[in-house]
KELUMLO-371108 format. One record per residue (C-alpha): residue in three letters; x, z, y. Coordinates in steps of 0.05 Angstrom, whole numbers, plus 5000, padded with zeros to 4 digits. Layout:
<atoms>
ATOM    aa     px     pz     py
ATOM   ala      X      Z      Y
...
</atoms>
This chain:
<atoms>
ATOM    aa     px     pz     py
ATOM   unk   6238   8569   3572
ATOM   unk   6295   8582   3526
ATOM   unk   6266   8604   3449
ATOM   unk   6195   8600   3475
ATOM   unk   6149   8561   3418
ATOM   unk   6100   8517   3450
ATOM   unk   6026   8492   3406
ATOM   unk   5982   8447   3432
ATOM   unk   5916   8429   3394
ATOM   unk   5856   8386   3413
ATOM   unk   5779   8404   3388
ATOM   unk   5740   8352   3368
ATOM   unk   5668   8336   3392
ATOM   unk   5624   8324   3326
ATOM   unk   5548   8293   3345
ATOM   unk   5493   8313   3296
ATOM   unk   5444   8263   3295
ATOM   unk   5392   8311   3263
ATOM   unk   5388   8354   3323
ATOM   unk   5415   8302   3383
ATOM   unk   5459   8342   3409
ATOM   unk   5536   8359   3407
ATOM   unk   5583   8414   3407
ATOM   unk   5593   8421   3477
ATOM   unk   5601   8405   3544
ATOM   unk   5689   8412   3521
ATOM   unk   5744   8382   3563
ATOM   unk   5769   8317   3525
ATOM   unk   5841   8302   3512
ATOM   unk   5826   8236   3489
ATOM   unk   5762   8195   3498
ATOM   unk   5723   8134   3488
ATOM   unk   5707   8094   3548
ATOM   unk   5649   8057   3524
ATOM   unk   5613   8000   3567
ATOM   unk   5566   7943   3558
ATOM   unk   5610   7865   3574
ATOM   unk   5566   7804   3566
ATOM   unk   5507   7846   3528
ATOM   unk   5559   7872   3477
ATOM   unk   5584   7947   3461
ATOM   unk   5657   7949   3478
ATOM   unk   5708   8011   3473
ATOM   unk   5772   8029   3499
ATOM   unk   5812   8086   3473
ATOM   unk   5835   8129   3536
ATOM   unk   5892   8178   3520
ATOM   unk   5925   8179   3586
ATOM   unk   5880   8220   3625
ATOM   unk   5884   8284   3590
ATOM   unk   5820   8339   3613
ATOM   unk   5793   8291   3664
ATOM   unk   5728   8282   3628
ATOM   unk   5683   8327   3597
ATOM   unk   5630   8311   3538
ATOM   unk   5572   8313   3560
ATOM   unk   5591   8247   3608
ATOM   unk   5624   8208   3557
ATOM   unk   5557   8229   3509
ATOM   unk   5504   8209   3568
ATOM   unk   5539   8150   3581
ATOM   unk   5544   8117   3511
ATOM   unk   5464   8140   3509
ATOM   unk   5451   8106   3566
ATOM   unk   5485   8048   3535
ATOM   unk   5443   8048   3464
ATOM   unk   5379   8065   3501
ATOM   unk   5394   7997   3533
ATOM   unk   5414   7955   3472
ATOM   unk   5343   7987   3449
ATOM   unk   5375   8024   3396
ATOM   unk   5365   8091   3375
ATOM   unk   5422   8143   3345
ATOM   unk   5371   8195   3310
</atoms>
């Protein structure tokens, strides 16, 4: 691809609390993989799977997770 310019940008997915909900069910370039080790919240940034997860998993699943610490995000 000779003098072809190539852009690549990545939406973000904001959560508003207010509401519970976020902006959509969007592809994720990057992504926390959140879990529950030993009763504590842990994270790991995952940036090499670009578009294999979608938002509304990663969003159900850290729900899941808060629902059971017994905390509440709204």
């Amino acid at each position: 691809m000779k003098n072809k310019e190539i852009y690549f940008a990545c939406k973000a997915i904001n959560y508003r609390t207010s509401s519970n909900e976020w902006d959509g069910n969007r592809t994720l370039v990057v992504y926390i993989d959140w879990s529950l080790k030993k009763g504590r919240l842990c994270c790991k940034v995952i940036s090499d799977k670009p578009l294999e997860k979608k938002a509304n998993e990663i969003g159900s699943n850290i729900k899941e997770i808060l629902k059971e610490l017994e905390l509440t995000i709204y």
